[in-house]
C-alpha positions as CSV (number, residue, x, y, z in Angstrom):
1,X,23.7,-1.9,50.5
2,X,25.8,0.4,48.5
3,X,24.8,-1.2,45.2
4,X,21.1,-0.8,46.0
5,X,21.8,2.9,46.5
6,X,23.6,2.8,42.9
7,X,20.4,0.8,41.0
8,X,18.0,3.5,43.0
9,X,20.3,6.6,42.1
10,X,20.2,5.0,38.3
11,X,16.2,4.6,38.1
12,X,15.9,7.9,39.5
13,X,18.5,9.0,36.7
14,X,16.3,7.1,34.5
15,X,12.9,8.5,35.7
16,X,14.5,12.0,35.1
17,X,16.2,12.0,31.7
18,X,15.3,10.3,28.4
19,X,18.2,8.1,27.2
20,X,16.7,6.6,23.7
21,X,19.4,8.6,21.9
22,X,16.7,11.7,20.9
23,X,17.9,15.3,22.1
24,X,15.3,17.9,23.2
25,X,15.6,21.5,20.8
26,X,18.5,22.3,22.5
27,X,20.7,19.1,21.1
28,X,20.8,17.8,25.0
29,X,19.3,15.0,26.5
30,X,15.6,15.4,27.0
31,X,13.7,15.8,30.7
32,X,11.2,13.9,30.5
33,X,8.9,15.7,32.4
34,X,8.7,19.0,30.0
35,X,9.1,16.6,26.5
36,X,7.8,14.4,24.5
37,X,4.3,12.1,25.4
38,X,1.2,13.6,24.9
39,X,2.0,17.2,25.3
40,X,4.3,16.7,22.3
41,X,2.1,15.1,20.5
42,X,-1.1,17.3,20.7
43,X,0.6,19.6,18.6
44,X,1.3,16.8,16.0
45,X,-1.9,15.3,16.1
46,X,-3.7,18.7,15.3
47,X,-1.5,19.6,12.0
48,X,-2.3,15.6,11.2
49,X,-5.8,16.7,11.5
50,X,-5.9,19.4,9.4
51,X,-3.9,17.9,6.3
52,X,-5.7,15.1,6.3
53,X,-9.2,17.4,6.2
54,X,-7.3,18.7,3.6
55,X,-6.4,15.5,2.3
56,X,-10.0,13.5,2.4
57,X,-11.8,16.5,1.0
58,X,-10.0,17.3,-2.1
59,X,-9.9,13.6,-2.8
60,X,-13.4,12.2,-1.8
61,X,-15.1,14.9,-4.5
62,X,-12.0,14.9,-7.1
63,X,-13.6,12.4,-9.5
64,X,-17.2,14.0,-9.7
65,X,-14.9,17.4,-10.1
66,X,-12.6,15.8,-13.2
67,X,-16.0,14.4,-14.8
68,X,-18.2,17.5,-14.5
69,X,-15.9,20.5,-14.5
70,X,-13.1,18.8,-17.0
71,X,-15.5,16.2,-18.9
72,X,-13.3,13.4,-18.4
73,X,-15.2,10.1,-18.7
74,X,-15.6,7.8,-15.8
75,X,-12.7,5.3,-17.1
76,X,-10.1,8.2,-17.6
77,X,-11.0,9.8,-14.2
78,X,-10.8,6.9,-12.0
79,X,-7.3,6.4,-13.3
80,X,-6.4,10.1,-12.8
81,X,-7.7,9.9,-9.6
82,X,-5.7,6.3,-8.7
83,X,-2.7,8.0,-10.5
84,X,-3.1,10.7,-7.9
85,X,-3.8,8.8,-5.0
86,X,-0.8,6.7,-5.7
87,X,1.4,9.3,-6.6
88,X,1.1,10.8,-3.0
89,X,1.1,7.8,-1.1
90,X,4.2,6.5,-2.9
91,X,6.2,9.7,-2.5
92,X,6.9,9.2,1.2
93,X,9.1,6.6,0.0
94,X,11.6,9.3,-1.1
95,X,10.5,11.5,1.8
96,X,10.9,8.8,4.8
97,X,14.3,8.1,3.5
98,X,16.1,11.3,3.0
99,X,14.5,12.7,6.4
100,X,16.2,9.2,8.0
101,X,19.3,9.4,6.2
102,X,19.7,12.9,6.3
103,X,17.4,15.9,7.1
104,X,15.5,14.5,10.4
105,X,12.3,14.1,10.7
106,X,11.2,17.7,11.9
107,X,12.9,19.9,9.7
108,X,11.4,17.1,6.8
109,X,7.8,17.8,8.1
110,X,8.3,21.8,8.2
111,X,9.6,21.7,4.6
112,X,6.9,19.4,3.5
113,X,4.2,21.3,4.8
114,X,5.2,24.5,3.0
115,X,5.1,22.8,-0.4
116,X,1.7,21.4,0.6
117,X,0.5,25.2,1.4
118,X,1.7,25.9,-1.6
119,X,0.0,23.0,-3.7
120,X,-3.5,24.4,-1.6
121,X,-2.3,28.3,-2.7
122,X,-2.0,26.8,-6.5
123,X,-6.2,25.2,-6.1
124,X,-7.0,28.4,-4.5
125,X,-5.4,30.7,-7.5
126,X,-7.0,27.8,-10.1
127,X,-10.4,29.3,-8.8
128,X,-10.1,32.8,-8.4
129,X,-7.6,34.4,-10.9
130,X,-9.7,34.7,-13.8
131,X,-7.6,33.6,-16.6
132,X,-6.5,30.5,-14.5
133,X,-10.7,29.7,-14.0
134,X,-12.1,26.8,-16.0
135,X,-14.4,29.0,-17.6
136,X,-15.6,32.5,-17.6
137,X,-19.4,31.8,-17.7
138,X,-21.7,30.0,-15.5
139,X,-21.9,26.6,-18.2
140,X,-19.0,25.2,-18.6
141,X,-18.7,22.9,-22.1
142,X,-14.8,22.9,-22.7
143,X,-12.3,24.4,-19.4
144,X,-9.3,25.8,-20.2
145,X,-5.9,23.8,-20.5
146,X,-4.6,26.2,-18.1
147,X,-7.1,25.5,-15.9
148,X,-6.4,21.7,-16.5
149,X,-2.5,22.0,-15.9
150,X,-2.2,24.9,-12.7
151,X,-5.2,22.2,-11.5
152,X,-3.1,19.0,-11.9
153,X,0.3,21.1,-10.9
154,X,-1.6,22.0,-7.5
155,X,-2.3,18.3,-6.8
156,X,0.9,16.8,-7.4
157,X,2.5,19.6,-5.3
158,X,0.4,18.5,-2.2
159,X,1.7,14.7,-3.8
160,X,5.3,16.2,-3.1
161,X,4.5,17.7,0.0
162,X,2.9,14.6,1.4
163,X,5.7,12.7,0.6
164,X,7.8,14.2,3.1
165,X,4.9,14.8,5.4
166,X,3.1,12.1,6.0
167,X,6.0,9.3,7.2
168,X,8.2,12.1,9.1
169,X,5.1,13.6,11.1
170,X,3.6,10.4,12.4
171,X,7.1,8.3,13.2
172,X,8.2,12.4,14.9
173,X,5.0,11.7,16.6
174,X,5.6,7.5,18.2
175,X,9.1,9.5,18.4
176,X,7.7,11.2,21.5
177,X,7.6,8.0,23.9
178,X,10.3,6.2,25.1
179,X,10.4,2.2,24.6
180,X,12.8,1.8,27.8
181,X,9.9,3.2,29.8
182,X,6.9,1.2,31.1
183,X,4.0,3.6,31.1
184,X,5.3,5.7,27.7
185,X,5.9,2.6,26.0
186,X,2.0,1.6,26.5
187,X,1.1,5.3,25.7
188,X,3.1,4.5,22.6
189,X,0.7,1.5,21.6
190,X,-2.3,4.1,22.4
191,X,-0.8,6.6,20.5
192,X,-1.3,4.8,16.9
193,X,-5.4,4.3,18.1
194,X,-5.8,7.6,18.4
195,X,-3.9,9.1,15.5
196,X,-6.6,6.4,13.3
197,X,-9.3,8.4,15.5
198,X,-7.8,12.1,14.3
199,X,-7.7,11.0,11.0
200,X,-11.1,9.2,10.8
201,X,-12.2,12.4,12.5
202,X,-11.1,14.7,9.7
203,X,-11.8,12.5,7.4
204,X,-15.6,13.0,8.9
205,X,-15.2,16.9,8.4
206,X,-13.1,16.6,4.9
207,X,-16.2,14.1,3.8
208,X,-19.3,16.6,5.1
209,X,-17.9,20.4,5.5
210,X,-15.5,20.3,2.9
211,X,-17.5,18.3,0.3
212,X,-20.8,20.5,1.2
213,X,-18.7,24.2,0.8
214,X,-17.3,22.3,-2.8
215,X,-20.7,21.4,-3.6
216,X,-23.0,24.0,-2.8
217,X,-20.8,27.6,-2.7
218,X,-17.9,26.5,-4.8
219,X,-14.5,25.1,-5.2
220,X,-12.9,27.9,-4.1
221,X,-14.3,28.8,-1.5
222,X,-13.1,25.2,-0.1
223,X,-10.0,25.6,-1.0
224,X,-9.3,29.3,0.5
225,X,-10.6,28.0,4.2
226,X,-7.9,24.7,3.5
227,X,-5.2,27.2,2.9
228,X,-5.6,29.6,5.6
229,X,-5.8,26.5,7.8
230,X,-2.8,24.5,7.1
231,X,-1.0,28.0,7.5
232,X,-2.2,28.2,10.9
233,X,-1.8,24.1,11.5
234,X,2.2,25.4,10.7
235,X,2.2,28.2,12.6
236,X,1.2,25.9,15.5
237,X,3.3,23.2,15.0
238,X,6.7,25.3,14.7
239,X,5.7,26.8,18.2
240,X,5.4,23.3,19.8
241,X,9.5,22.6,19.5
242,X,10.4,23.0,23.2
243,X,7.9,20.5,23.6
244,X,9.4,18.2,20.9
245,X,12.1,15.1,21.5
246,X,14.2,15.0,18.1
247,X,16.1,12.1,16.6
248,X,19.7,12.7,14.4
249,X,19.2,11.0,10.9
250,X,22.0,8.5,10.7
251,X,23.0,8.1,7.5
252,X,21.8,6.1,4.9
253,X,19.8,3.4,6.2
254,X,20.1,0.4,3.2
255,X,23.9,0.8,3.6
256,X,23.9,-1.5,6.5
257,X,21.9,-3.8,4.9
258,X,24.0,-4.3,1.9
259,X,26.7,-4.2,4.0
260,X,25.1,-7.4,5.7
261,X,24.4,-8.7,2.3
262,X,28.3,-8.3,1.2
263,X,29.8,-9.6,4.5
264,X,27.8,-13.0,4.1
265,X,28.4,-13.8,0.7
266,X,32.1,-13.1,1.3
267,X,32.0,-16.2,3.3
268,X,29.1,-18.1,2.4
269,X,31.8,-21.1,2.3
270,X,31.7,-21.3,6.3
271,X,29.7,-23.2,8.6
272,X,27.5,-21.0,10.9
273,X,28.1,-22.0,14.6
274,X,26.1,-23.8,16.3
275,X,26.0,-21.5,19.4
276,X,25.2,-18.0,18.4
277,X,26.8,-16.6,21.2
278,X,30.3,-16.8,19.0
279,X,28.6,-14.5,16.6
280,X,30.5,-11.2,16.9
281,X,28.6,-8.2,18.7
282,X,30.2,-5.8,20.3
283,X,29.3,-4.9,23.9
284,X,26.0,-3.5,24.7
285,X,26.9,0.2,25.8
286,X,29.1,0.9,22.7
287,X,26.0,-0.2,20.5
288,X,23.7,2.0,22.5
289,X,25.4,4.9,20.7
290,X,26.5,3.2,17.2
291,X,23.8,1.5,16.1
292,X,20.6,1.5,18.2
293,X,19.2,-0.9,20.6
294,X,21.0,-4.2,20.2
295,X,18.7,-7.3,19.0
296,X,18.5,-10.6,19.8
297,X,19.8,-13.7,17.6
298,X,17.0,-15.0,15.7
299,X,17.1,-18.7,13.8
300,X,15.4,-17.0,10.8
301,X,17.7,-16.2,7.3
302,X,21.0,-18.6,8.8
303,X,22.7,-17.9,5.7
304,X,23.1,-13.9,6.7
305,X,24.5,-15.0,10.0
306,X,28.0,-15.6,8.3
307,X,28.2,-11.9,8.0
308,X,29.0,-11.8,11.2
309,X,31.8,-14.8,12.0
310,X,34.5,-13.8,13.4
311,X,37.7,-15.1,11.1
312,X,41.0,-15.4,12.7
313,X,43.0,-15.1,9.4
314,X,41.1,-11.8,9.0
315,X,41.3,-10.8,12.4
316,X,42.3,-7.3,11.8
317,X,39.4,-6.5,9.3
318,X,37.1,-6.3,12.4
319,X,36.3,-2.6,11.6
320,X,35.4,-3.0,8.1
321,X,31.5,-3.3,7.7
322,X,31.9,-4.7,4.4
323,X,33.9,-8.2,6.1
324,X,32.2,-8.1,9.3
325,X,28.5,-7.0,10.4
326,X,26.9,-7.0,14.1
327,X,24.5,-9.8,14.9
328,X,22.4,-6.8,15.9
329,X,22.9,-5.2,11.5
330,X,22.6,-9.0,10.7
331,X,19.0,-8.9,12.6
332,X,18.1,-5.7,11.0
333,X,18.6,-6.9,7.7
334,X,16.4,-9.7,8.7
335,X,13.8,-7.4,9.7
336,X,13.4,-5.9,6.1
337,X,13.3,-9.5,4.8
338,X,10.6,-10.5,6.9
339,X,8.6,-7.9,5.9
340,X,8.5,-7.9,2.4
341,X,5.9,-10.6,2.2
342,X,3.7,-9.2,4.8
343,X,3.5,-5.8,2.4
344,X,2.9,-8.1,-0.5
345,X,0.0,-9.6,1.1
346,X,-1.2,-5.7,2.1
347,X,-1.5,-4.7,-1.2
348,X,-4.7,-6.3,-1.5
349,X,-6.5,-4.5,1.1
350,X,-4.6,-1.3,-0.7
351,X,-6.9,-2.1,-3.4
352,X,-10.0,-2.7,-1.8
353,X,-9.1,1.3,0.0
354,X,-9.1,2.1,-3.6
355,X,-12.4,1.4,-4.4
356,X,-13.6,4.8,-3.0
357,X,-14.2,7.1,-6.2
358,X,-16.5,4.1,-7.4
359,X,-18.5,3.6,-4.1
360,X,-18.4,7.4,-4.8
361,X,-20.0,7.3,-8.3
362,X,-22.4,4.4,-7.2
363,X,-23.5,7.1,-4.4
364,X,-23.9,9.8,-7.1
365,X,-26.2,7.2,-9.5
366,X,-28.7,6.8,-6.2
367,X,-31.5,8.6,-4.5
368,X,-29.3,11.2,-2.6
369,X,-32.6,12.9,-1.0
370,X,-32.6,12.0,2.9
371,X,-35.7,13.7,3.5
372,X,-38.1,16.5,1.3
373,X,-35.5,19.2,2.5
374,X,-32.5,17.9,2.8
375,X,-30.2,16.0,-0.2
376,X,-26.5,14.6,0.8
377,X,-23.7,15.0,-1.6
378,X,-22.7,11.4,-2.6
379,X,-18.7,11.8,-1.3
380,X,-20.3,12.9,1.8
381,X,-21.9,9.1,2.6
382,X,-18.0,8.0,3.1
383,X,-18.5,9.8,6.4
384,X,-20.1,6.4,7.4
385,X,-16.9,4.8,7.0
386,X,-15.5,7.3,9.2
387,X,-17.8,7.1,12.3
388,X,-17.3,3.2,12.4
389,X,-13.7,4.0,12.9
390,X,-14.1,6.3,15.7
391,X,-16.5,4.4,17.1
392,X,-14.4,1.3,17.4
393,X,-10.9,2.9,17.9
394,X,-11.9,4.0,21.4
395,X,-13.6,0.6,22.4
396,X,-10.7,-1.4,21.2
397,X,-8.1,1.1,23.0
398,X,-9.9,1.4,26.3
399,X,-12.1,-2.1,27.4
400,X,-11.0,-4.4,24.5
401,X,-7.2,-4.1,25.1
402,X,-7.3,-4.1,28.7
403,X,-9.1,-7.0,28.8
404,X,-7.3,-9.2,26.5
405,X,-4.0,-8.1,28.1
406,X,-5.1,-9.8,31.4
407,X,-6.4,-12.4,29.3
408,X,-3.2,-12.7,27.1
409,X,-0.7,-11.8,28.7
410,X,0.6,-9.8,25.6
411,X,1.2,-5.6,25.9
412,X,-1.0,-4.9,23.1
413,X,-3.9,-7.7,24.0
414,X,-3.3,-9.0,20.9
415,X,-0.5,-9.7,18.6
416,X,-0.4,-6.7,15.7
417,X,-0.2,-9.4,13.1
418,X,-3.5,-11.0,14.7
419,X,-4.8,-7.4,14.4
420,X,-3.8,-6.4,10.9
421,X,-5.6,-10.4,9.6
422,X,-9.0,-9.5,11.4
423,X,-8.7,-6.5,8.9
424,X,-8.2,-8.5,6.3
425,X,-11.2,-10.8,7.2
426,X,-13.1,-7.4,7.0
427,X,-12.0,-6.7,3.8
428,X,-13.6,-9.9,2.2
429,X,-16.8,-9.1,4.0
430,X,-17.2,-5.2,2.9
431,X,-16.4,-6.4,-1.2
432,X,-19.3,-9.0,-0.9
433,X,-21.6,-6.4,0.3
434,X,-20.8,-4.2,-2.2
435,X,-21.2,-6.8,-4.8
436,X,-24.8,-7.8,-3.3
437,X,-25.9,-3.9,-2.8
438,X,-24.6,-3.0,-6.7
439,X,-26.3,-5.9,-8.0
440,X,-29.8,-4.7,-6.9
441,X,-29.0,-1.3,-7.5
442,X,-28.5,-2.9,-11.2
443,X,-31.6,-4.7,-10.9
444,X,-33.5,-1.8,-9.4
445,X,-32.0,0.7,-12.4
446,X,-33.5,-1.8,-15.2
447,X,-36.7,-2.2,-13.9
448,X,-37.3,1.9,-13.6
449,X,-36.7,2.1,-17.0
450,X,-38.7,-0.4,-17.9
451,X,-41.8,0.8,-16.0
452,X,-41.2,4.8,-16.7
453,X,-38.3,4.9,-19.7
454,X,-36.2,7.1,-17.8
455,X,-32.5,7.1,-18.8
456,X,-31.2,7.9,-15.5
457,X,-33.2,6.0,-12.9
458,X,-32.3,6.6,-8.7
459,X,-35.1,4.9,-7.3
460,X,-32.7,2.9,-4.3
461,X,-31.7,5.2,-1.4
462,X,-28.3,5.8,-1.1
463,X,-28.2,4.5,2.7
464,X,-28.1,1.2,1.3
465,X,-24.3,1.8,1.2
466,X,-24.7,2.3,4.6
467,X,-23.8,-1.6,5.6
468,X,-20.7,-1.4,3.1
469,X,-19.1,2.0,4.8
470,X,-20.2,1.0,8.1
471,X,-17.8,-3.3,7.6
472,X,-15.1,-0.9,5.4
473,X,-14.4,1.7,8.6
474,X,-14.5,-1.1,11.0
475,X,-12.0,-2.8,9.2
476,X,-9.8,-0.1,8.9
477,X,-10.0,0.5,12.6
478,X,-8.1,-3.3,12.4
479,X,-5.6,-3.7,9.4
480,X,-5.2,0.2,8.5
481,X,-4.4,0.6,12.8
482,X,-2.5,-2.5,12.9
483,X,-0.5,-2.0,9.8
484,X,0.5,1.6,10.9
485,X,1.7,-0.2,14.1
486,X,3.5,-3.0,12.0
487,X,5.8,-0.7,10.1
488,X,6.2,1.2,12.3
489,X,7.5,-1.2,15.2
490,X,9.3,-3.9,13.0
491,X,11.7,-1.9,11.4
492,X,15.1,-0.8,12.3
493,X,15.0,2.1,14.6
494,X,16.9,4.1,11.9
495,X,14.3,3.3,9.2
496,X,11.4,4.9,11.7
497,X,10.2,7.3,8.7
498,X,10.9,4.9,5.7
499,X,8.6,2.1,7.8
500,X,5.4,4.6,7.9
501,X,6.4,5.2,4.0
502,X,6.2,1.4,3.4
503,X,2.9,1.4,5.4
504,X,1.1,4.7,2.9
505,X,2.9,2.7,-0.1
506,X,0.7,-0.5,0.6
507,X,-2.4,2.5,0.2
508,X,-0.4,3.8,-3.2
509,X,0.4,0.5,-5.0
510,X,-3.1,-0.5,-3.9
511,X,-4.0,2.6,-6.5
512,X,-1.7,1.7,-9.1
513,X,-3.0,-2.1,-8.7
514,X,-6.1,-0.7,-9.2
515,X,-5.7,1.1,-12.0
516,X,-4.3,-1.8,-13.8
517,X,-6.7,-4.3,-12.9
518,X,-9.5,-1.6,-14.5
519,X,-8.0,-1.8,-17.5
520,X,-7.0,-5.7,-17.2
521,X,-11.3,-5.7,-16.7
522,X,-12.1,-3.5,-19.4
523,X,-10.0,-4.6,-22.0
524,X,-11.4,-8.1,-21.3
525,X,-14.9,-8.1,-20.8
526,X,-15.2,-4.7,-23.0
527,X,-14.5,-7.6,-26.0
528,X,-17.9,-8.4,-25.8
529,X,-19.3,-4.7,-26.2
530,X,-20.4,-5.3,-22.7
531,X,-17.6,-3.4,-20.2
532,X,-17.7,-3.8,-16.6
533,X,-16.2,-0.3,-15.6
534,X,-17.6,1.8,-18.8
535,X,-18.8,5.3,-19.1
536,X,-22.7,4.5,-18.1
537,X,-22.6,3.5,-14.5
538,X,-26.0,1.8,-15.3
539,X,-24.9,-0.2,-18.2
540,X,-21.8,-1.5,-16.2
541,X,-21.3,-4.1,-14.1
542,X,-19.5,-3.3,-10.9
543,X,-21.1,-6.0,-8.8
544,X,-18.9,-8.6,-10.7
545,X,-15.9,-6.6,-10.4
546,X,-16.7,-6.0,-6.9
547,X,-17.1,-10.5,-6.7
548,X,-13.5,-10.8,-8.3
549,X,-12.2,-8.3,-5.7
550,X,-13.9,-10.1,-2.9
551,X,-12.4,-13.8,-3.9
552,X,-8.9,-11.8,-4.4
553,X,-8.9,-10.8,-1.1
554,X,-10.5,-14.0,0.5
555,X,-7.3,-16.1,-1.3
556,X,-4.5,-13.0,0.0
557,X,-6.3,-13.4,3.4
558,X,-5.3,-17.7,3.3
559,X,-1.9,-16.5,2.6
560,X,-1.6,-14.1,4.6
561,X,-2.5,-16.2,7.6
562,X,0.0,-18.9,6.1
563,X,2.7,-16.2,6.6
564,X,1.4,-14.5,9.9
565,X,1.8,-18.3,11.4
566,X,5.5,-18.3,11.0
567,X,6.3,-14.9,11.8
568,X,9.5,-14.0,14.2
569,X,8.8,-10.8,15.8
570,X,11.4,-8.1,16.7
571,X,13.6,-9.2,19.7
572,X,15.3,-5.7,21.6
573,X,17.3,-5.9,24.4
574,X,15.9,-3.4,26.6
575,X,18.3,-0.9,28.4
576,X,15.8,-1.3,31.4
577,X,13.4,-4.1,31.3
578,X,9.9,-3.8,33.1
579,X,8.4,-6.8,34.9
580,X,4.9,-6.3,35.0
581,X,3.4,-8.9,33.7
582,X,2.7,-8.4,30.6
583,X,4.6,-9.6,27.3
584,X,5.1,-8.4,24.0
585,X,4.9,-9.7,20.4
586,X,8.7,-10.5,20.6
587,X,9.3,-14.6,20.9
């Protein structure tokens, strides 16, 4: 009788207070009634929203910008522009880290955000101050180098300030729910659903308001409403921190792992036991407060289980990390191993993301007129893209999941790997559409200039990209969701921010693969005086490049399948485990 009391008095405990070591702004333990879950989070999800506006609609229009107002060639931009792209989504790499090892995540994301105003304040001054303009009359042959470098210095400051930005702000965001807790954990899978949705949705207003004030008022005028914005996304977001649940930064997270590392080749001449349960771990409510939620043994990696044998003759070395690791470190350095070849396969679908400057250029080479009256710009036809994504993120969060969970049995309805490989299946699809749609563009082009000797034919409507936008935001509801999700959830809990970073650097090595396989292509097939990806869209041939890039991704897919087979998920011991039916991804 008196213990039932107890386990009621200690759910009710539970119900009250947060205990997944985060602090409310004060430094104490968080109520969960006035923190954290979607109250925190609608102030996250708005600055989200706004940078990524910010983000989409400097980006989608940059390469018609660096070929018309700086007169670079089509070759030279598209690297710029991958140089860019890459630039800022490998910087979170740096920025995930430090704000896990040291800063936090919150006071990362404030300091970020500042440099990114200023990055937007730089574009603003590159447009208005009249020696920094690209020219002082209305035709433009040669811009200024100043022009050229305050224009490239503002980019790669928003580069630096999304590098801190972007992994802090959405990990401080999955921050806000509580894994020990039923209902917030499934809030949590939500949670990544509808963060795609905000940034599909600003991606629709970067890709049509944006793009239409750059295109038909000016550059400037863009880039002053941008500014004034994030300010006030800032402003909002600071005020939101009585809201907020915070997590400390533990030191540096790869320590542990080498540690790990060390510890098992220091006895890689003993026998790992046969029961695990002789491993060393030490007991569950000390590691609550040392390192995290403890995990489970897993068969995976045997050799790094020696780091954690207990040896008699070394019986007092049991607090040196460097002799003797946790099965719980020994796990999380299994984590990181069994996620480098699920990024490797990623980096495909990276590249196919990459392809949007030349889906971009094929817009700009068609017939943008929608009616008499009314003419899109061609970044604005990624906004296609955009509404399959919110279209699909809601579906799939609201009837799909439900339904396969009663069908699966599994939390998220399906498995995230399942979820990231129908992605990939996507990805194969949207190439060979845009293979078969450039090649009667192609087709289309030659015979106008044939029949009327124009030089630069747009006879085929634009919404013929329609189809490939349409398979390429559907998709990215899938892998671009699931991945999010991935590194998010199969990390160690310390390396929350660094996990996100590993998820935007699939997007920024996709750019840098990109940019090398261009000039792999052109280098090639430019022998026979016939490039693939040269100056004259019209003379190139994209609809081959875009038949490589689909049989790339259809052989990653096979592999990636291989591996997603023989995946072992990440085991936690809950502090408080909820029987509802339902099961995760763990096995």
């Amino acid at each position: 009788m008196e213990k039932g009391k107890q386990g009621t008095r200690e759910e009710s405990k539970d119900e009250k207070w947060v205990y997944d070591a985060s602090v409310d702004y004060k430094g104490r333990v968080p109520l969960r009634a006035s923190t954290g879950v979607w109250k925190a989070s609608l102030f996250v999800l708005s600055i989200e929203f706004i940078e990524r506006a910010s983000y989409f609609g400097i980006g989608a229009n940059l390469i018609l910008y660096l070929t018309k107002v700086i007169h670079e060639d089509l070759k030279t931009a598209t690297k710029n522009v991958n140089y860019w792209a890459g630039t800022t989504t490998l910087m979170p790499l740096i920025g995930g880290f430090v704000a896990d090892a040291y800063t936090g995540r919150f006071p990362m994301v404030l300091f970020s955000s500042f440099l990114y105003l200023m990055g937007l304040s730089l574009l603003t001054m590159s447009q208005y101050i009249p020696s920094l303009k690209p020219c002082n009359t209305k035709t433009c042959p040669q811009p200024r180098k100043v022009h050229e470098v305050v224009f490239f210095l503002a980019l790669y400051c928003i580069s630096l300030g999304t590098g801190g930005f972007k992994p802090c702000l959405e990990s401080f965001g999955a921050d806000q729910f509580d894994d020990d807790h039923l209902e917030e954990r499934k809030k949590k899978m939500s949670f990544f659903n509808w963060w795609n949705f905000i940034v599909c949705f600003a991606l629709l207003l970067g890709l049509t308001v944006v793009v239409y004030v750059q295109d038909f008022v000016s550059w400037g005028a863009a880039s002053l409403i941008l500014t004034i914005l994030m300010a006030l996304a800032i402003i909002a977001f600071y005020v939101g921190r009585p809201f907020y649940r915070y997590r400390r930064p533990e030191g540096n997270p790869l320590k542990p792992i080498l540690q790990v590392i060390i510890a098992a080749i220091r006895k890689r001449k003993l026998s790992c036991p046969s029961n695990h349960a002789l491993l060393y771990e030490v007991p569950k409510s000390d590691s609550d407060k040392s390192q995290g939620k403890p995990l489970s043994h897993t068969g995976r990696f045997r050799f790094l289980d020696k780091a954690a044998i207990i040896e008699e003759k070394y019986d007092e070395h049991k607090d040196n990390p460097w002799r003797l690791a946790t099965v719980t470190r020994v796990e999380e350095t299994k984590l990181i191993l069994n996620i480098i070849p699920i990024w490797l396969t990623s980096l495909a679908t990276g590249v196919c993301v990459a392809q949007g400057p030349l889906f971009v250029k094929q817009a700009a080479a068609m017939n943008l007129n929608i009616s008499d009256s009314f003419k899109i710009p061609p970044a604005s036809v990624g906004t296609v893209a955009a509404v399959g994504t919110l279209i699909v993120v809601p579906i799939y969060d609201k009837i799909i999941v439900p339904v396969l969970r009663k069908a699966t049995g599994n939390e998220r309805g399906i498995s995230i790997l399942k979820r990231i490989g129908i992605g990939f299946a996507f990805s194969v699809i949207v190439m060979i559409v845009a293979a078969l749609v450039e090649a009667k563009r192609l087709r289309m082009a030659g015979h106008e200039v044939l029949m009327t000797g124009e030089t630069e034919p747009k006879t085929m409507s634009v919404l013929w990209l329609v189809p490939q936008y349409l398979i390429l935001g559907i998709g990215d509801a899938f892998s671009l969701v699931g991945l999010q999700e991935y590194f998010y959830d199969q990390v160690p809990d310390s390396m929350r921010s660094m996990g996100m970073a590993l998820y935007l650097s699939v997007l920024g090595v996709g750019n840098f693969l990109n940019s090398f396989i261009i000039i792999i292509v052109d280098h090639v097939t430019g022998k026979n005086g016939n490039s693939w990806i040269g100056k004259d869209i019209n003379s190139n041939r994209l609809d081959k490049f875009f038949w490589m890039l689909a049989v790339v991704n259809a052989l990653n897919l096979c592999v990636y399948l291989f591996l997603a087979k023989r995946y072992t998920y990440k085991t936690v011991q809950r502090r408080a485990m909820e029987i509802d039916g339902c099961k995760s991804d763990r096995v």
